[in-house]
C-alpha positions in Angstrom: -20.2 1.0 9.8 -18.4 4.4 9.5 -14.8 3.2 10.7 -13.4 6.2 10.1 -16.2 8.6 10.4 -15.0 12.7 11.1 -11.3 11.1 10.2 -9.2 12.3 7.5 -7.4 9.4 5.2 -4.3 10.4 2.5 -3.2 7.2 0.6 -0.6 7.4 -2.3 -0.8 5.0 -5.3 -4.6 6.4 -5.9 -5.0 5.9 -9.3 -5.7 2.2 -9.8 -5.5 -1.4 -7.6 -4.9 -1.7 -3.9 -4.8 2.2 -3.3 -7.8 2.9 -5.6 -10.0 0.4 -3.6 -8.8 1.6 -0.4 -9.4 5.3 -1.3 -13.2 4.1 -2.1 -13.4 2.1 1.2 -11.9 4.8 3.6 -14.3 7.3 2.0 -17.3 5.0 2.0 -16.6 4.2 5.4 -16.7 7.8 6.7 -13.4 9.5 5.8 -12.4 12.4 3.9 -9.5 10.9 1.6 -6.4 13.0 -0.3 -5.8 11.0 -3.7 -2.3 11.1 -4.6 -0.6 9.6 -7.7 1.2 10.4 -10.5 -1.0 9.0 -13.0 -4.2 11.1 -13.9 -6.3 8.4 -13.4 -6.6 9.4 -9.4 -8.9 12.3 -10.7 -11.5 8.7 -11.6 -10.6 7.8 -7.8 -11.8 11.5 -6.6 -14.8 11.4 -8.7 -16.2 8.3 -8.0 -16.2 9.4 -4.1 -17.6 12.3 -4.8 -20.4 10.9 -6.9 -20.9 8.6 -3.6 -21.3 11.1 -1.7 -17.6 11.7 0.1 -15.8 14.3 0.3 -12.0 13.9 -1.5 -9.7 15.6 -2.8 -7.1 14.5 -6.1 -3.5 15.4 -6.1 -1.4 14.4 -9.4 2.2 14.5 -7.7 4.8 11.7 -7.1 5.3 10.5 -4.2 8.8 9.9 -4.4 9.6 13.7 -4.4 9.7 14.9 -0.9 8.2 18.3 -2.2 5.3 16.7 -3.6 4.5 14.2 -0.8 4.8 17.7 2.0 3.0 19.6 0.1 0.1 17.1 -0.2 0.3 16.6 3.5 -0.3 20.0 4.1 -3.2 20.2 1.5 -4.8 17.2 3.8 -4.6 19.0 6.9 -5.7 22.5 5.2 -8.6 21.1 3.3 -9.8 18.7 5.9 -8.5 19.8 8.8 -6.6 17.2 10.1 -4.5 14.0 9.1 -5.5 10.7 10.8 -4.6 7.6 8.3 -1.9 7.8 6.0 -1.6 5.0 3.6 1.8 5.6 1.7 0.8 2.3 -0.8 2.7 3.7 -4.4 5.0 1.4 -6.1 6.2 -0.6 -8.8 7.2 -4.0 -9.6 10.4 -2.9 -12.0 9.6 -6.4 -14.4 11.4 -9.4 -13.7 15.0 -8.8 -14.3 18.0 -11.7 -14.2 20.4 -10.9 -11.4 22.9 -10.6 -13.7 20.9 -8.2 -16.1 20.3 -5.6 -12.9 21.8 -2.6 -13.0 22.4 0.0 -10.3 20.0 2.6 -11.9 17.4 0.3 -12.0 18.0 -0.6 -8.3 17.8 3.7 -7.3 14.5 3.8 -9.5 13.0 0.6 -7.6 14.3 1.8 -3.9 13.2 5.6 -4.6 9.9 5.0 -5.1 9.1 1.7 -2.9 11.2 2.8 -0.1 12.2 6.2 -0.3 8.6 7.1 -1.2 7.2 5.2 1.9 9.8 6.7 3.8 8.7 10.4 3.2 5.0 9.6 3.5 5.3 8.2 7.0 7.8 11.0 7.9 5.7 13.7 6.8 2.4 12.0 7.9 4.1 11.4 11.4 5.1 15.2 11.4 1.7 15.8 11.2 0.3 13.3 13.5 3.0 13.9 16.7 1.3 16.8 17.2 -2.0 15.7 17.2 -1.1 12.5 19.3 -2.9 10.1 17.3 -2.5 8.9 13.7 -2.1 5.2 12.0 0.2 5.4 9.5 0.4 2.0 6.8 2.7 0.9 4.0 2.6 -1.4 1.6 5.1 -4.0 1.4 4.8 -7.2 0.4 5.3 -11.5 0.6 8.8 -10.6 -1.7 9.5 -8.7 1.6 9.2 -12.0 3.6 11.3 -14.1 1.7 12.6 -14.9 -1.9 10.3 -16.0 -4.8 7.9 -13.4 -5.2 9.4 -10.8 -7.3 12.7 -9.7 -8.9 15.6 -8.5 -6.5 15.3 -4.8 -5.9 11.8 -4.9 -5.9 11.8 -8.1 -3.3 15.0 -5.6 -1.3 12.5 -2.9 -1.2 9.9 -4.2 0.5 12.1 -5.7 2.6 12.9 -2.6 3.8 9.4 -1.5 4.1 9.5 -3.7 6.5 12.2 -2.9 8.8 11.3 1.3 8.1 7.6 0.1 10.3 9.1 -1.9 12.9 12.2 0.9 13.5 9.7 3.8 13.3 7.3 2.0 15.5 10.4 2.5 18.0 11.0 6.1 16.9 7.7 7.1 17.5 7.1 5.7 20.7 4.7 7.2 23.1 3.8 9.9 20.4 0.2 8.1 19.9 1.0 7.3 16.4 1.2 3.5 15.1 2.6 2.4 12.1 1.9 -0.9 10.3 3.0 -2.8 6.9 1.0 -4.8 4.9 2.4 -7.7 2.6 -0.1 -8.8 0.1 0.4 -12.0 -2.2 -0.2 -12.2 -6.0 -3.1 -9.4 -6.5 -4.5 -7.8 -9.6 -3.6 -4.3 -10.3 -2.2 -2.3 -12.4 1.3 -3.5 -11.7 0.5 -7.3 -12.0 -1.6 -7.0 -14.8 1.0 -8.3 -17.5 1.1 -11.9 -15.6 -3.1 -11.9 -15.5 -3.0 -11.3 -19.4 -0.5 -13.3 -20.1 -2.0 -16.0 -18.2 -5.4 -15.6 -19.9 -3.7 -15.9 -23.4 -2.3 -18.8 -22.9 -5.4 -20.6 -21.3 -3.8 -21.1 -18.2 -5.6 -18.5 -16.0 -6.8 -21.1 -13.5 -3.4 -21.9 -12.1 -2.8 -18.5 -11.2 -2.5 -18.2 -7.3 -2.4 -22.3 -6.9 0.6 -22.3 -4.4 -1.2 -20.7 -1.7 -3.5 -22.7 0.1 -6.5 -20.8 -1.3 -5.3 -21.4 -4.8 -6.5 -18.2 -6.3 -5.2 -14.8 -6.2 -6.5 -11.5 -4.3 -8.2 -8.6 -5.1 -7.6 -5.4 -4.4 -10.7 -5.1 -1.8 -9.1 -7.8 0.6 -6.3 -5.9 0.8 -8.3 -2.5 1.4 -10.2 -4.8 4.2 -6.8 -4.9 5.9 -5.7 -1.4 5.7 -9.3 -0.6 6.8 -8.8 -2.4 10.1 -5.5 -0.8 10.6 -6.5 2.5 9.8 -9.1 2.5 12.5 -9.8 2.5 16.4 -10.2 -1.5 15.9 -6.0 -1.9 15.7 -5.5 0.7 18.4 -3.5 -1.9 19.9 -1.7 -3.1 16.9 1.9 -1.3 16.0 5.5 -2.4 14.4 3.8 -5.4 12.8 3.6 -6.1 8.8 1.0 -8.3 8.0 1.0 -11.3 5.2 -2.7 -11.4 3.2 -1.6 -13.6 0.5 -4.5 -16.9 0.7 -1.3 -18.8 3.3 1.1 -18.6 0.5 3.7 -17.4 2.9 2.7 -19.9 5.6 4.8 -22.9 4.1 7.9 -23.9 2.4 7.5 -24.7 -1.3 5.7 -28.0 -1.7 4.0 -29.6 -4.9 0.6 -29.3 -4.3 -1.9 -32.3 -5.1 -4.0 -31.0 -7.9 -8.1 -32.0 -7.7 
């Protein structure tokens, strides 16, 4: 349908699950894409466009360093032309910790990259896109962001302040043209979710994974990318400050014990 035709698309967390599939979707559906992640693997993301067809380009840089993500920025708008999504998706889960087991540094690693990270993508995208007067700008947060139950503490803190960093800089960026949006996806298989999968499949207990949302199965990365899609283009023009649960209902009730079939 070319969404984002003649648009230019960065997204951060490149190398594997939700940003991978959105990379490949933004670029399939018009849009030159910037690759960023730390892991090498984002060169497979670039390469795979290419062979499509698209036109990309791969950056291995973190985007928790503010160096790295304004550099890529500016790489964007130089090698494209302009910036017109932003996608700041990179994070990590940090395992499941006991509250009592946390410690401080492993809160600053989990807040740096999941919030800080976001953070400097959206402020350096938004540099970008104020001058341009238009630009959609989407994080990644997540159902742990919503309420408790979903992941360990500082990861479930950061994306709770995913959160409140789109519906404040919806504010800050008022009648600039540029909208920002979170999304909160349920239990999905990537690269940071893969232990639970395995471990799962081991112990022969892989159809029970997802059953306490209503769908009773878990997501994939492409139904996630199917969001960001929509918000990245003209379709959402409309749609700003708002964070966005795609998680099969599992955040649409309080815990209940489910009738098994």
């Amino acid at each position: 349908m070319n969404l984002l035709q003649a648009k230019t698309a960065f997204v951060t967390g490149a190398a594997s699950g939700i940003g991978r599939a959105s990379a490949l979707l933004f670029a399939a559906e018009g849009a030159s894409v910037v690759a960023l992640d730390r892991a090498p693997e984002v060169e497979a993301t670039v390469a795979a466009i290419r062979a499509a067809g698209g036109r990309a380009l791969a950056l291995v840089k973190d985007s928790s360093v503010e160096e790295h993500v304004a550099s890529a920025i500016a790489a964007a708008v130089e090698e494209f032309g302009s910036l017109d999504v932003c996608f700041a998706n990179a994070g990590i889960s940090g395992g499941l910790v006991p509250f009592f087991e946390e410690t401080a540094e492993r809160w600053a690693q989990i807040l740096q990259i999941n919030l800080i990270g976001t953070f400097l993508a959206a402020k350096h995208a938004a540099l970008t896109m104020t001058k341009q007067r238009r630009g959609s700008i989407i994080c990644t947060a997540s159902v742990a962001g919503l309420r408790s139950g979903a992941g360990c503490m500082p990861y479930s803190a950061s994306k709770s302040g995913v959160i409140s960093l789109v519906q404040t800089a919806a504010n800050e960026l008022a009648g600039t043209g540029v909208r920002i949006n979170a999304i909160c996806p349920g239990l999905v298989e990537t690269g940071m979710t893969r232990p639970i999968f395995e471990q799962a499949r081991a112990r022969g207990s892989e159809r029970r994974i997802g059953q306490l949302n209503p769908l009773r199965r878990a997501g994939a990365p492409g139904e996630i990318a199917q969001m960001a899609l929509f918000l990245a283009s003209d379709a959402a023009s409309y749609v700003n400050g708002q964070a966005f649960a795609v998680d099969g209902g599992l955040s649409s009730s309080l815990p209940v014990v489910l009738h098994r079939d």
